[in-house]
C-alpha positions as CSV (number, residue, x, y, z in Angstrom):
1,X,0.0,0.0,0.0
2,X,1.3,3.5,-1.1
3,X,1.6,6.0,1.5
4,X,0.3,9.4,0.2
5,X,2.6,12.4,0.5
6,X,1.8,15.3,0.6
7,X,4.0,17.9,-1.9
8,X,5.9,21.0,-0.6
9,X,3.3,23.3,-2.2
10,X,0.6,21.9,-1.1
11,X,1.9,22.0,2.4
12,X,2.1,25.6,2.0
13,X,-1.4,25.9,0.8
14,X,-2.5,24.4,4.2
15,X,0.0,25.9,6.3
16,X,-1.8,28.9,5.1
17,X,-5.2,27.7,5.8
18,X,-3.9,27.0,9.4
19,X,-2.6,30.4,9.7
20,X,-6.4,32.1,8.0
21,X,-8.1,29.4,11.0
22,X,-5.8,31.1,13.7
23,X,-6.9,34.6,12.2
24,X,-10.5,33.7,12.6
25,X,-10.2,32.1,15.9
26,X,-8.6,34.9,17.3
27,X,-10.9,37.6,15.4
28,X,-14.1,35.6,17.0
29,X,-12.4,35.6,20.8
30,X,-12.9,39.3,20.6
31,X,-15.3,41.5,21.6
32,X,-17.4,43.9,18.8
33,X,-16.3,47.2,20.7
34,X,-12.8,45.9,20.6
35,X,-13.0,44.8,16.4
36,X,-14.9,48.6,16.3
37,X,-13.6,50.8,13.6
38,X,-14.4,54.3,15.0
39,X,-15.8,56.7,12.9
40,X,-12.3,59.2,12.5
41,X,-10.5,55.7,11.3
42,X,-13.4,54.9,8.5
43,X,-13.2,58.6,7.3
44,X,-9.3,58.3,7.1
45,X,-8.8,55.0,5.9
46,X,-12.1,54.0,4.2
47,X,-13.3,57.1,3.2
48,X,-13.6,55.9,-0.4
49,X,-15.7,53.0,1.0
50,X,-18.1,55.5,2.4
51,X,-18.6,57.3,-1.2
52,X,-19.2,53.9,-2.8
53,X,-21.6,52.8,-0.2
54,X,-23.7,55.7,0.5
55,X,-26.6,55.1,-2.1
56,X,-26.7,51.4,-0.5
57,X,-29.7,50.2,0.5
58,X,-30.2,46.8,1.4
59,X,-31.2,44.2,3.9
60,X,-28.9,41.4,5.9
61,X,-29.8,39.2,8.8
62,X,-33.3,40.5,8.8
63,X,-32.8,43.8,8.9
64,X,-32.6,46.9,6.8
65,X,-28.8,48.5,6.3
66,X,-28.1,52.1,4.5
67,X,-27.1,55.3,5.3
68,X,-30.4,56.4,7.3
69,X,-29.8,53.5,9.7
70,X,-26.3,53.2,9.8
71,X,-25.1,56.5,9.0
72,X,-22.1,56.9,6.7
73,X,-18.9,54.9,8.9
74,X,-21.3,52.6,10.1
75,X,-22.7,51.5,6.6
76,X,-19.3,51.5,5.4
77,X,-18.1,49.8,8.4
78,X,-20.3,47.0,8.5
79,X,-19.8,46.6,4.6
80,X,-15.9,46.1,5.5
81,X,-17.5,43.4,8.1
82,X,-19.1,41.5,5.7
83,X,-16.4,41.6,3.2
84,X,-13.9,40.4,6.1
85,X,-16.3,37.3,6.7
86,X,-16.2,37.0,2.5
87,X,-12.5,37.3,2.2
88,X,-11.4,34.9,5.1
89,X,-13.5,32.0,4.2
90,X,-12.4,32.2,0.3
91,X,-9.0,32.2,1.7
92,X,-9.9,29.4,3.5
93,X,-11.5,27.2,1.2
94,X,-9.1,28.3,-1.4
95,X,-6.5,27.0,0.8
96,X,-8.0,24.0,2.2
97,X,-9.2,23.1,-1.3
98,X,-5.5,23.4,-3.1
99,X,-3.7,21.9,0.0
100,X,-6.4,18.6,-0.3
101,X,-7.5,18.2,-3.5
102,X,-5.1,15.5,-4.5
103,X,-6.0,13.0,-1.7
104,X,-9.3,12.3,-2.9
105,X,-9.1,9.4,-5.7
106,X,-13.0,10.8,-6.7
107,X,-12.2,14.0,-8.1
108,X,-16.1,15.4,-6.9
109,X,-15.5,14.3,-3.5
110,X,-12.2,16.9,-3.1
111,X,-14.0,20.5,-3.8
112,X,-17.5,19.3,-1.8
113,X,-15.9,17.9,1.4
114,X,-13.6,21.1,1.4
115,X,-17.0,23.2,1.2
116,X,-18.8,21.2,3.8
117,X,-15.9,21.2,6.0
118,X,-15.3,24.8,6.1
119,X,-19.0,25.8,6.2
120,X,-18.7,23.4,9.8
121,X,-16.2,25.3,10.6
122,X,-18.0,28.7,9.9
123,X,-20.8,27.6,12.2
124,X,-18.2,26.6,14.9
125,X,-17.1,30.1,14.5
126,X,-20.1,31.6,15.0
127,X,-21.0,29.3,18.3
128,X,-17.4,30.4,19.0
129,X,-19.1,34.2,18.9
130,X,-22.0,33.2,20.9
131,X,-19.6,32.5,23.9
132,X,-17.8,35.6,23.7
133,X,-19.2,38.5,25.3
134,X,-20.7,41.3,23.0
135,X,-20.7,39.3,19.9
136,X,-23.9,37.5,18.0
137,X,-23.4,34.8,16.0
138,X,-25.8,34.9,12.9
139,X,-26.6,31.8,10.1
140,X,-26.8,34.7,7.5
141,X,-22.7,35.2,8.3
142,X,-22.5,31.2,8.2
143,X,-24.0,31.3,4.3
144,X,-22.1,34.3,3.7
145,X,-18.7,32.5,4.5
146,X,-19.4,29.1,2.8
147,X,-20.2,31.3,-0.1
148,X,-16.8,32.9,-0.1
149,X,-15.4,29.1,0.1
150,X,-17.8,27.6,-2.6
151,X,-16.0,31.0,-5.1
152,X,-12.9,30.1,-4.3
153,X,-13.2,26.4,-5.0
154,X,-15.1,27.1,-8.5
155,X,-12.9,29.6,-9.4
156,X,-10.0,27.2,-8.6
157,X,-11.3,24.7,-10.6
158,X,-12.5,26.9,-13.7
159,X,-8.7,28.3,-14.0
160,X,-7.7,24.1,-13.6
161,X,-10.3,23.5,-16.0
162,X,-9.6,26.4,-18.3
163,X,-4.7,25.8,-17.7
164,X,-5.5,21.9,-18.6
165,X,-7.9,22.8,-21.9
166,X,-5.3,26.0,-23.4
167,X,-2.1,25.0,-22.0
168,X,-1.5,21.6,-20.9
169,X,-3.0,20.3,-24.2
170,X,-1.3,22.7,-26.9
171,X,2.1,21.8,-25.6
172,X,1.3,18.0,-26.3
173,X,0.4,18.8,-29.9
């Protein structure tokens, strides 16, 4: 029987995902007020963001988000939230998926278990919030994260898809 070994690159790839797992585990042990942009910080850094997001109108988790009910930094700031929960898990399942794919002998198996098993972990997150104090763990930021992991993991396997059809093949010809 073959033992399976797993390649210097792909050891990077999940040494990475460890390090995004750390990030999130960290960023969940913390309180909101201490994650809290303040205002002066959105207007410095993020001021752009609040331009872009101004004429946003839209609802999340049940309730109604724009520049009435938010104001400005907090529209903008909430955005950058969102986008954080986004970003991390398609790190995540970009990393998980490229640091596992190759174990799975059923090619279908490798990008769905990678999906399943980081949307788990999204949810342990969130119960992870709902321990810490000042923090409310929501299912809408669960489907929000496994949606960033299910992009990564399609757009990893379109460019596979798309390197194997225009590149692998033409330099067999």
């Amino acid at each position: 029987m073959d033992k399976f070994h797993f390649t210097k690159r792909e050891k990077i790839f999940l040494l990475l995902a460890l390090m995004v797992l750390i990030a999130l585990f960290i960023s969940s042990s913390m309180t909101y007020h201490e994650q809290e942009i303040h205002d002066s910080k959105i207007n410095h850094y993020f001021g752009w963001l609040e331009n872009i997001v101004a004429g946003w109108n839209f609802t999340y988790g049940g309730r109604v988000h724009n520049v009435q009910v938010d104001g400005r930094a907090g529209l903008a700031q909430f955005v950058l939230r969102k986008l954080a929960h986004f970003g991390s898990y398609f790190l995540l399942g970009g990393f998980g998926y490229l640091g596992l794919r190759r174990i799975f002998k059923i090619k279908w198996v490798a990008p769905i278990l990678t999906w399943l098993i980081t949307i788990a972990f999204a949810a342990f997150d969130e119960y992870h919030q709902f321990l810490t104090g000042d923090r409310t763990p929501s299912v809408h930021d669960v489907m929000l994260d496994g949606a960033g992991a299910l992009t990564a993991i399609l757009l990893i396997m379109l460019c596979s898809f798309l390197r194997r059809k225009f590149f692998v093949n033409k330099k067999q010809v």
